[in-house]
TIDOGU-304881 format. One record per residue (C-alpha): residue number from 0; x, y, z. Coordinates in nm, 3 decimals, padded with zeros to 5 digits. Each point is the difference from the previous one (the first is absolute). Layout:
% TIDOGU-304881
<NUM,<X,Y,Z>>
...
***
This chain:
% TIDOGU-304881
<0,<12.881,-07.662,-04.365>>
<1,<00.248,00.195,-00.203>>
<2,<-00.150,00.338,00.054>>
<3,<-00.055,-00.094,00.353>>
<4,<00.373,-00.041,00.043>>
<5,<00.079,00.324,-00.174>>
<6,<-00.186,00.216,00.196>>
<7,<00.079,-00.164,00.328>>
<8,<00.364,00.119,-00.112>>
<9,<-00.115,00.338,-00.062>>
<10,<-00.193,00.048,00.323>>
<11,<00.355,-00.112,00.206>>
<12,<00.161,00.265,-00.247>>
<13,<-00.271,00.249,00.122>>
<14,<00.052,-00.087,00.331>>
<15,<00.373,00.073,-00.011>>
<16,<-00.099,00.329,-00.150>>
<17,<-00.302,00.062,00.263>>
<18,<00.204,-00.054,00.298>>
<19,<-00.293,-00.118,00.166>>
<20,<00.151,-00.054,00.361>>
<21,<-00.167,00.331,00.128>>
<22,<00.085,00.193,00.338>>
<23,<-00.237,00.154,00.196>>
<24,<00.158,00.347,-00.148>>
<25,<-00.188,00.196,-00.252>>
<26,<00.205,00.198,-00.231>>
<27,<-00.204,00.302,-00.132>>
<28,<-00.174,00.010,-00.293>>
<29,<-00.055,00.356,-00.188>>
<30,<-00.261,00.056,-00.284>>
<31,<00.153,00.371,-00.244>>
<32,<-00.304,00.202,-00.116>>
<33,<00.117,-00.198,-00.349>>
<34,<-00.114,-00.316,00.104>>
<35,<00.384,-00.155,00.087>>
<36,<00.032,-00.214,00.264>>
<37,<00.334,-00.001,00.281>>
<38,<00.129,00.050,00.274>>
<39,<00.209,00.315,00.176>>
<40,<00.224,-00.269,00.174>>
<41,<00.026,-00.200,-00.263>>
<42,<00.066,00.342,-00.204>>
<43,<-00.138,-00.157,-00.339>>
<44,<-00.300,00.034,-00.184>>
<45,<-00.156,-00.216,-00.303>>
<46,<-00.346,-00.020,-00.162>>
<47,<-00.135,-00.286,00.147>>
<48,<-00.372,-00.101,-00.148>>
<49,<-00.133,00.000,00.367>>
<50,<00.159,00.062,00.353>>
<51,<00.216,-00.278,00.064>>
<52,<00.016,-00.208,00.294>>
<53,<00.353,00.037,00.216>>
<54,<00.236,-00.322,00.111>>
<55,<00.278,00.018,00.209>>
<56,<00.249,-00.247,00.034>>
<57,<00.330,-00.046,00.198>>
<58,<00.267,-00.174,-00.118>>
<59,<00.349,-00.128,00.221>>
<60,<00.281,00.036,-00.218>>
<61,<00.368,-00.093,00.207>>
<62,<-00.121,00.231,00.333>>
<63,<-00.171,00.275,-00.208>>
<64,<-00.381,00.002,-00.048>>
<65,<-00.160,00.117,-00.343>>
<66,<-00.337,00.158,00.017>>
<67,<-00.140,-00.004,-00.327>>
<68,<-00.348,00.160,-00.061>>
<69,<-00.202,-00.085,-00.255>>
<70,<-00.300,00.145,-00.182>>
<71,<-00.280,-00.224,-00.234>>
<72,<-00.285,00.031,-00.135>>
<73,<-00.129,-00.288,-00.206>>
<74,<-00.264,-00.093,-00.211>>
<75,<-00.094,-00.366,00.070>>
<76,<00.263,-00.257,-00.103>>
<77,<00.053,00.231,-00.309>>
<78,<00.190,00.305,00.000>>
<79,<00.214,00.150,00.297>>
<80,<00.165,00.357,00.024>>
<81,<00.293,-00.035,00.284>>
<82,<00.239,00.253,00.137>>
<83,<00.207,-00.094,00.302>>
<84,<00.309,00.167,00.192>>
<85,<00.284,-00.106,00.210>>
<86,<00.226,00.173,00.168>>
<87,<00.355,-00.254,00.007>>
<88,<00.287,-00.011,00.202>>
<89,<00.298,00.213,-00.080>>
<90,<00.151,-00.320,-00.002>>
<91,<-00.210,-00.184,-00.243>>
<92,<00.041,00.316,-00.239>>
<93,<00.413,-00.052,00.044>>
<94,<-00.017,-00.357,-00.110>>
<95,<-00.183,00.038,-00.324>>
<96,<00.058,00.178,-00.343>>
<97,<-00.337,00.129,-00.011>>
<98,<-00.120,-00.123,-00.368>>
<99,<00.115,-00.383,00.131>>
<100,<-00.220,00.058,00.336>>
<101,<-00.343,00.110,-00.242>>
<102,<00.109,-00.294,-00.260>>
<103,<00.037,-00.249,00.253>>
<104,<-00.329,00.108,00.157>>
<105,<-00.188,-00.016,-00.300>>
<106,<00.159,-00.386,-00.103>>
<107,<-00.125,-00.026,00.345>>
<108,<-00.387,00.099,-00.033>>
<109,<-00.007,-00.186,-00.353>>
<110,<00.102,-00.314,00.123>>
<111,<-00.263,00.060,00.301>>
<112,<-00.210,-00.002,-00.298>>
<113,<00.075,-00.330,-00.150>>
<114,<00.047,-00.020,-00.351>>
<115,<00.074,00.403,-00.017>>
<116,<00.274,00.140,-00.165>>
<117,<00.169,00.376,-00.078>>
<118,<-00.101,00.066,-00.332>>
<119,<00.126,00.414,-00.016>>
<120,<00.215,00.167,00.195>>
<121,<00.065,00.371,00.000>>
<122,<00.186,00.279,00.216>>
<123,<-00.174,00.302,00.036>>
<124,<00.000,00.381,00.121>>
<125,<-00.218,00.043,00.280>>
<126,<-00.030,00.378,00.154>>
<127,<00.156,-00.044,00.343>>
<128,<00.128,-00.327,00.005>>
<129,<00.405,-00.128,-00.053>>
<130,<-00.089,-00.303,-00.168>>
<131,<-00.301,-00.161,-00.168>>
<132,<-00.100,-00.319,-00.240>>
<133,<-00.303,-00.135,-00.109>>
<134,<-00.065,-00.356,-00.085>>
<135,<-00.280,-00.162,-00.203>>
<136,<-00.132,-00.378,00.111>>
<137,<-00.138,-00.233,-00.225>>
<138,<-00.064,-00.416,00.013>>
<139,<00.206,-00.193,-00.171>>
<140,<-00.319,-00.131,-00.082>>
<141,<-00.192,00.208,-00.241>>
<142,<-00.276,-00.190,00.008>>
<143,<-00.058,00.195,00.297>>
<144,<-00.156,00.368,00.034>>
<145,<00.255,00.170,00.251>>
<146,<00.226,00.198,00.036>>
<147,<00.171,00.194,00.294>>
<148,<00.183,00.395,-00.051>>
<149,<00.190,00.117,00.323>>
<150,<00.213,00.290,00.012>>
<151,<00.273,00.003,00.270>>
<152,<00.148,00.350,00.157>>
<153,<00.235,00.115,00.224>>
<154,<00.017,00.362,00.186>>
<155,<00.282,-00.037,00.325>>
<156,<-00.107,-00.299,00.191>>
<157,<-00.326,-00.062,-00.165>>
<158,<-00.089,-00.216,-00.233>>
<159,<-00.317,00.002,-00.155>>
<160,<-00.182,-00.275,-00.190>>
<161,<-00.286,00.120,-00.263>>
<162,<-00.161,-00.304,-00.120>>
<163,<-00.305,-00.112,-00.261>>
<164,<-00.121,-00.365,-00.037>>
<165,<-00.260,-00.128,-00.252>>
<166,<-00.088,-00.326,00.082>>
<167,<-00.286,-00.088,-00.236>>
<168,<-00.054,00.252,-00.241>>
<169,<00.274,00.266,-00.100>>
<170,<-00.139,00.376,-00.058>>
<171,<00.109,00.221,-00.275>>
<172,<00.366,00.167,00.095>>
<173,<-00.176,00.283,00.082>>
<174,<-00.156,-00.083,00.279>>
<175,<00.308,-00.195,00.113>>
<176,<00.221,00.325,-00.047>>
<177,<-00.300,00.225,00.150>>
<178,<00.117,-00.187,00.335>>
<179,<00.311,-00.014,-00.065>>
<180,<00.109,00.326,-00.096>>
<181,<-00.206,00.178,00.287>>
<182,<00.313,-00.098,00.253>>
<183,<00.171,00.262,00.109>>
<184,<00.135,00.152,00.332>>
<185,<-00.198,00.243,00.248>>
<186,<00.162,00.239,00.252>>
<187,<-00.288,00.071,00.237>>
<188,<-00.036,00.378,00.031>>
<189,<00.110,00.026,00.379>>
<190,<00.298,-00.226,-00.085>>
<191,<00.079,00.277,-00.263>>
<192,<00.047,00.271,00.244>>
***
C-alpha cells in the first residue's frame, strides 16, 4: 500500500512536469545528424533516448496566458527525460528575483511529489542563458529508489525546465548527466541570417 502511495505521488509530480493538457498545436520536433532531439521554435536541443512526444499547455495567470511546451519521452513508469519552455509575462519576470521564482518552483514540484525534498542545490554557467540552477530530488524516504534532477534556465522571457526522474531504479550518473548535459540552445540556420 506504501509503494502504491509513493508512486501515485510521483505520477501527480510527473504530471505537473508533463503538462499533459495538450492543444491541438504541434510544436516541431527536429532530429541533428547526431542523434539530438529539439525543436527550431523551441530553439533547444538535448539527447533524448528516443523522439519525445510534445504537450502543450495554457495556463491563465492575472489576464496573461502562459503557453508552456513540453517534450517527454519515457520509459514505462521508470525513467523520464523532460524539457519544457515558457515564455512569461514581462510582468511576471518584474515581480520575481529570478533564483526565488526557480526555488519556489522546485519546493513546488517536490511537494507535488509527496514526501520529496531538495537535497543539492547549485548555480551554474550555462552558454547563453542569464541565470541558471540545478536541483537534485530525493524522498525523504530512502527506503525508496528515486530520485528527480531538473535544471532550471533563463534566456529573456524564457524559461526553460530540463528535467530527469527515476522512479524505480536510479541509473549510474552517467546516464543521468548524458541527458542532462546535452541541453543547450539552437539558433535555426535561417533565424541566423
Amino acid at each position: 500500500m506504501r509503494d502504491r502511495l509513493k508512486k501515485s505521488n510521483i505520477c501527480l509530480l510527473l504530471i505537473s512536469l508533463h503538462l499533459l493538457s495538450c492543444s491541438d498545436e504541434r510544436p516541431d520536433i527536429i532530429q541533428t545528424k547526431s542523434g539530438l532531439f529539439g525543436s527550431t521554435e523551441g530553439r533547444f536541443l538535448a539527447k533524448f533516448p528516443r523522439e519525445p512526444s510534445v504537450s502543450v499547455q495554457k495556463t491563465i495567470w492575472g489576464t496573461e496566458t502562459i503557453e508552456t511546451v513540453t517534450f517527454n519521452t519515457s520509459f514505462g513508469d521508470e525513467h523520464h527525460y523532460i524539457v519544457s519552455y515558457s515564455d512569461l509575462p514581462q510582468a511576471i519576470l518584474d515581480s520575481w528575483e529570478v533564483e526565488a521564482m526557480f526555488d519556489q518552483t522546485v519546493k513546488t514540484l517536490a511537494a507535488t511529489f509527496g514526501n520529496f525534498s531538495v537535497n543539492e542545490r547549485s548555480v551554474e554557467q550555462l552558454q547563453g542563458f542569464q541565470k541558471c540552477l540545478s536541483y537534485k530530488l530525493f524522498p525523504v524516504s530512502r527506503d525508496t529508489n528515486s530520485m528527480v534532477s531538473i535544471r532550471l534556465a533563463k534566456k529573456g522571457s524564457r524559461i526553460y525546465t530540463v528535467a530527469f526522474a527515476a522512479l524505480r531504479r536510479i541509473p549510474e550518473t552517467s546516464k543521468i548527466n548524458e541527458f542532462m548535459e546535452s541541453f543547450k540552445l539552437y539558433e535555426p540556420k535561417e533565424a541566423a541570417k
